[in-house]
Structure formats: C-alpha cells, structure tokens
C-alpha positions as CSV (number, residue, x, y, z in Angstrom):
1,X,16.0,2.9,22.4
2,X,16.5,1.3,18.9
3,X,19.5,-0.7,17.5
4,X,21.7,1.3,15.4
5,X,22.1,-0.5,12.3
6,X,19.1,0.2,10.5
7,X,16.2,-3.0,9.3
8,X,14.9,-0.4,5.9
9,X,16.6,2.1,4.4
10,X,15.9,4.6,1.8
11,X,19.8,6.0,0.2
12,X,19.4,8.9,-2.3
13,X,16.0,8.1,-4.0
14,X,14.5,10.1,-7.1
15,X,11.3,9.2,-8.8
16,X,9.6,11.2,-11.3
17,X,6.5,10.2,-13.3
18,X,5.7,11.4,-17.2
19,X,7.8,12.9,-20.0
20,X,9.8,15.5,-21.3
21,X,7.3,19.2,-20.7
22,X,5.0,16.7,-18.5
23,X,7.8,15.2,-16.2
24,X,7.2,15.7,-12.3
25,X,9.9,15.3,-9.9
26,X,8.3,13.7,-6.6
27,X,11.8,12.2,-4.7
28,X,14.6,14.4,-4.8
29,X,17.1,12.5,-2.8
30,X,15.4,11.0,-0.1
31,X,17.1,9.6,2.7
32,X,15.4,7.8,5.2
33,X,16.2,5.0,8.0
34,X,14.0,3.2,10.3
35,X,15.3,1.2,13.2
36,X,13.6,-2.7,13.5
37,X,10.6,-2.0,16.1
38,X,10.3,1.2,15.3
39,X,7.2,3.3,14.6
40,X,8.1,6.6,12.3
41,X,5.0,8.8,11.5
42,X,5.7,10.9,8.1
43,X,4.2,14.4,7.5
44,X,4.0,15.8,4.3
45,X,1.9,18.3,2.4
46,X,-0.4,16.6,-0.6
47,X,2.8,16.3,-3.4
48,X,5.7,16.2,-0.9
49,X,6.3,12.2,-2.2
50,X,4.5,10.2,1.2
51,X,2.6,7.6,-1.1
52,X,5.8,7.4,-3.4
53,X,8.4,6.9,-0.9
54,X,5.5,4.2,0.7
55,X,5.3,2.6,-2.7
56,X,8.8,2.0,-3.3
57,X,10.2,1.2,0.4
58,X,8.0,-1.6,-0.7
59,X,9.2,-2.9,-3.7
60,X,5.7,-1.9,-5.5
61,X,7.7,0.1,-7.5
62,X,11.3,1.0,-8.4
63,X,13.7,4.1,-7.5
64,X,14.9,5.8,-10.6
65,X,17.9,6.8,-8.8
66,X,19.1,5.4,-5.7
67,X,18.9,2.2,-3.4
68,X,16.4,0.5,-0.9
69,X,18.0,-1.5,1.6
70,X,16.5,-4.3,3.9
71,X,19.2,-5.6,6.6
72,X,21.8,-3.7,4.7
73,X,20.9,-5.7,1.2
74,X,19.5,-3.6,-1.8
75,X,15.9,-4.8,-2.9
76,X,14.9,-2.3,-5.2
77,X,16.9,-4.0,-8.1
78,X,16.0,-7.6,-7.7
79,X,14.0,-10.2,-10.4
80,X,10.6,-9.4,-10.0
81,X,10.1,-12.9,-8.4
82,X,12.3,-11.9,-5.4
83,X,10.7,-8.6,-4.8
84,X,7.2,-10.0,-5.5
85,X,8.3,-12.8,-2.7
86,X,9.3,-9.9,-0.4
87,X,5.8,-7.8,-1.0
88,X,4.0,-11.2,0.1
89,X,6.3,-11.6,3.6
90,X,8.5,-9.0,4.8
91,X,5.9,-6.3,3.8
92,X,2.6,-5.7,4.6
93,X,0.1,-2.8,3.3
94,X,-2.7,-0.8,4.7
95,X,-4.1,1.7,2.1
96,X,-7.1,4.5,3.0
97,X,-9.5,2.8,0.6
98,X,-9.3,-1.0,2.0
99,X,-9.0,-2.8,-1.3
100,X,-11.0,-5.7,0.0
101,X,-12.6,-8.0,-2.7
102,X,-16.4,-7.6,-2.4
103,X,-17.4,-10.6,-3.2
104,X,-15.2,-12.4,-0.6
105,X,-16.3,-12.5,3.2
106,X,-13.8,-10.7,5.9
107,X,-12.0,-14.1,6.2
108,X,-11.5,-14.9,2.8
109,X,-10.1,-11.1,2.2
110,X,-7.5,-11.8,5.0
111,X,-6.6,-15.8,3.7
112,X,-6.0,-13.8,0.3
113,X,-2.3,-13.2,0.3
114,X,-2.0,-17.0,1.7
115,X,-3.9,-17.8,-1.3
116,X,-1.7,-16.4,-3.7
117,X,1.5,-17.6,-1.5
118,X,0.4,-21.1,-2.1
119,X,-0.3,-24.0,-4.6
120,X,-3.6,-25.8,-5.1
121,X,-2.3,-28.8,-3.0
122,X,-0.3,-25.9,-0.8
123,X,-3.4,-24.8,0.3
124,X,-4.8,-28.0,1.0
125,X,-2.1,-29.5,3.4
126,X,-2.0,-26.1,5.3
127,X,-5.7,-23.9,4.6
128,X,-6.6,-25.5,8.0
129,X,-4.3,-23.9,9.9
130,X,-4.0,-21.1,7.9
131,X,-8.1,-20.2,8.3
132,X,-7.2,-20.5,12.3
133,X,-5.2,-18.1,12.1
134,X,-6.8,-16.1,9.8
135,X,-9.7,-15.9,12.2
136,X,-7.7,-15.4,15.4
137,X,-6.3,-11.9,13.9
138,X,-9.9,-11.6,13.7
139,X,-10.1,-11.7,16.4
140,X,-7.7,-9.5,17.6
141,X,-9.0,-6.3,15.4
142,X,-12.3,-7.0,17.1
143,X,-13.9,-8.7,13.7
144,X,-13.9,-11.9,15.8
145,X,-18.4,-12.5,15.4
146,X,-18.1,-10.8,11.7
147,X,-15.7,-13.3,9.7
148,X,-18.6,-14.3,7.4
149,X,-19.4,-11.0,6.6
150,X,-18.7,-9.4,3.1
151,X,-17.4,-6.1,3.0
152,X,-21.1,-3.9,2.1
153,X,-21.8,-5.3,5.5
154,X,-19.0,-3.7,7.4
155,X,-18.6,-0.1,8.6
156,X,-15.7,1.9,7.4
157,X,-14.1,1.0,10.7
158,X,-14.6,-2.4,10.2
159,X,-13.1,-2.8,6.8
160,X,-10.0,-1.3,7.9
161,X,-9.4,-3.8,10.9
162,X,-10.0,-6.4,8.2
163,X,-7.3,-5.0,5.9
164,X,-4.8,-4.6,8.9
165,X,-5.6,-8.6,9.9
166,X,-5.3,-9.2,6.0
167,X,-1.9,-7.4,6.0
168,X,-0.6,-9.5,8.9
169,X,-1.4,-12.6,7.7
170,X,1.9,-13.6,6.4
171,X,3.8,-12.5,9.7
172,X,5.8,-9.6,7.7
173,X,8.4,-7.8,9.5
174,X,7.0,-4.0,8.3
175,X,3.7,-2.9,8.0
176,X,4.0,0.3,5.3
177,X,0.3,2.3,6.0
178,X,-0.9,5.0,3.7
179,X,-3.2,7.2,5.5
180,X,-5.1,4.4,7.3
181,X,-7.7,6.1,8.6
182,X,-8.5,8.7,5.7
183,X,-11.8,7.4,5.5
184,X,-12.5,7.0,9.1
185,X,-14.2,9.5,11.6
186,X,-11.8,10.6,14.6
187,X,-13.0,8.4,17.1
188,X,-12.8,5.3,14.4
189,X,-9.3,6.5,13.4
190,X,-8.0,7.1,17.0
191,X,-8.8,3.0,17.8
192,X,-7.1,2.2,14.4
193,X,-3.9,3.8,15.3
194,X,-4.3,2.1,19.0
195,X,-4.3,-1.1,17.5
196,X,-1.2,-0.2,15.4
197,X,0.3,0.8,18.4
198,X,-0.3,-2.2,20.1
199,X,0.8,-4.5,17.4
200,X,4.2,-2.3,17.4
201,X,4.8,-2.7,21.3
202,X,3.6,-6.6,21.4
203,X,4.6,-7.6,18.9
204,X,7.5,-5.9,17.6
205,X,6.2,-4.7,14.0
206,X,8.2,-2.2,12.5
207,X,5.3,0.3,11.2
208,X,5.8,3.0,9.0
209,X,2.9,5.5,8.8
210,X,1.6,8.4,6.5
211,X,-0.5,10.5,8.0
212,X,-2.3,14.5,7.7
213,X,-3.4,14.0,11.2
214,X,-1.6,15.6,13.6
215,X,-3.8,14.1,16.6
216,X,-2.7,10.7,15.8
217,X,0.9,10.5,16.0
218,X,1.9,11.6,19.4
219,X,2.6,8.0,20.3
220,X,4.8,7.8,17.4
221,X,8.6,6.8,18.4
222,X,9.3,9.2,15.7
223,X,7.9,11.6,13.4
224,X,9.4,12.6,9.7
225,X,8.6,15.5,7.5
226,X,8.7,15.2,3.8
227,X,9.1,18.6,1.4
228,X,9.4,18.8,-2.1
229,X,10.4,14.6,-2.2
230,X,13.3,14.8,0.2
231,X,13.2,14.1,4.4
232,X,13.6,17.2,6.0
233,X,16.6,17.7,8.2
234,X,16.4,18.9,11.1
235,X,12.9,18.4,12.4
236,X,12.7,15.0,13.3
237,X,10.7,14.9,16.5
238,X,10.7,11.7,19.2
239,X,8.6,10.4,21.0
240,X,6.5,12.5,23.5
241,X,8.7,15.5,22.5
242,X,7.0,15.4,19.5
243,X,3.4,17.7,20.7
244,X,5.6,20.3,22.3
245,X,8.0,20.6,19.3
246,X,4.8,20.7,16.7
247,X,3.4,23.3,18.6
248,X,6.3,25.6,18.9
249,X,7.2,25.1,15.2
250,X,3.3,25.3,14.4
251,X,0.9,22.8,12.5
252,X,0.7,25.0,9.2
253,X,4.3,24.9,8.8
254,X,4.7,21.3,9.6
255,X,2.0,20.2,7.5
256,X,-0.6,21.5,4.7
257,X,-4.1,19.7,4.7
C-alpha cells in the first residue's frame, strides 16, 4: 500500500528531562517509520513518551541519543535556522489546546506562520494571495462565514478547524497532531478526525496522530503503541484489522486513560 523507503524516521531515540536523583527517562530507543501518505495513530499510556516522540519528529526539540531522518537525511542535528525552516514547511502542528492568538481573528491566526515566513515587503508582494488561500482552507474546515471572528467567539470545535487550516497553510508534507480533539466532545472530535482523514486521502498528507481514543482511529492505515518510551513490537495493527485486533488483545492492555 505504501512505498517502502520511508518519508520520517525515528532510529534509536532517548530523551530524558532533569538531573542527576531528578532525571526521567521518556524515550528508550525508539524506533519508528512512517511511509509518505501514511496515517499512523499512536497509543500510549500518560508517560509512555507520545508528546516527546511528537516533539522531536519535529525538530521542536532534540534527541539526546539517536537520529531523525526526513527522506533518509538526519534533521535532528541541523543549525537552528535549517530546522526552524523545516518546522515552518515540511511540518505542520495541531496541539489539544489550539494556541491561537486571541487578539487575532481566525484568518490572521492561520496567515500567522506566513507572517513569520516572510519580510515586510515579502508580505506585501504576496499577502494577497496568501489571505486567498488562507480563507479557502477556511473554507474547507467549514470556518468559511467565521474568518473575522476572534477566537472567544468560536466553539471548541471551531478553534480546532482553525488551527488545522493554520497548520496547513504553508503546504507541509506532515501534519504531527497531539491529541487534537482532547478538548472536544465525541461528536466534535469524530468530524475533526474526518477531516484529517480526508486531507490524508485527497491530498496526500502524511499525518501522524496521538490519541487516548480508541473510537477514533479505526480508519487509521496504522496504529502504534508506545510503553515505557520505546514502540512496541509486535502489535502494530493495519488498517481495518485494527478493531478486531484491539478487542482481542483488550483496550486496558492497549492503552491506560
């Protein structure tokens, strides 16, 4: 279904945070790839390393062992310039709490990584085509009437579509999302992860997805387990597999909410 040479990869990473007594290991030799096109859901009890692993597949922070590689070339160890170019185009983010500037309308929130990508007289040979297309992904979350709207005037719902049109804006090639719909009800959620799907099918966006809920990935082309910071081996489920294979191996053991 998916080539075999793999667009990200994740070789042998280990992070810890703190010192000495205080030191927590959260990767422990992680190992992780994900085919261009793909969408790979990832399971993992609070502490298994989800956000962490996120976090650095994205350049937002550094391995302190092992090597992130995009088309077989290792980011992780780049100038900060080249990995802060790659967070503002190959990568986009969707985090459970939005992170949308309030005093910005929906539009401005999803121009904002264009406004940082470009110069003062950047901006004014290409904001016109820029806000177009700003307001035709919009459009597309269903935000289309609401572009003028500042985010107190937006539902939780709402807010998310804005971040996912915010984090398309500058075309990347993988969308990393970090519980996107944490803060949504299930029916809200449910059309969040439909539109994910249908910008994976459409349009080809690689999509890697954390997740606690088990009702939302069955549409996943794949579905990863994290314990104690590494991927487990083993119990990688596909596609529509996936529901009969979660409930013979049982939702507490494949996931603690």
């Amino acid at each position: 279904m998916f080539d075999s040479v793999s667009l990200l990869s994740a070789v042998n990473l280990h992070k810890s945070y703190g010192k000495n007594a205080a030191k927590v290991e959260v990767l422990r030799g992680l190992n992780l790839d994900v085919a261009e096109g793909e969408f790979v859901s990832v399971l993992g009890a609070s502490g298994s390393g989800k956000s962490t692993m996120l976090h650095l597949l994205g350049t937002l922070d550094r391995p302190d062992k092992g090597e992130i590689l995009l088309d077989g070339e290792r980011i992780d160890n780049g100038p900060a310039e080249t990995r802060d170019r790659l967070r503002n185009s190959t990568f986009g983010f969707i985090f459970q709490f939005y992170h949308l500037l309030p005093e910005l309308n929906a539009l401005e929130n999803v121009l904002m990584p264009q406004m940082i990508a470009h110069s003062c007289w950047g901006w004014l040979a290409h904001g016109r085509g820029l806000k177009r297309r700003g307001r035709e992904l919009l459009e597309r979350v269903g935000l289309g009437q609401r572009w003028r709207h500042r985010p107190r005037e937006l539902s939780g719902g709402e807010m998310q579509r804005a971040a996912i049109a915010r984090a398309l804006i500058n075309k990347p090639r993988v969308l990393l999302a970090d519980e996107p719909t944490g803060n949504l009800d299930a029916a809200t959620g449910a059309h969040i992860i439909a539109l994910l799907r249908d910008l994976n099918q459409n349009d080809g966006l690689t999509i890697i997805m954390v997740t606690h809920n088990l009702e939302l990935i069955t549409d996943s082309d794949r579905v990863v387990r994290l314990v104690e910071g590494r991927v487990e081996v083993g119990n990688d489920y596909t596609g529509p597999n996936y529901h009969r294979s979660a409930i013979e191996v049982g939702v507490a053991d494949l996931i603690d909410n």
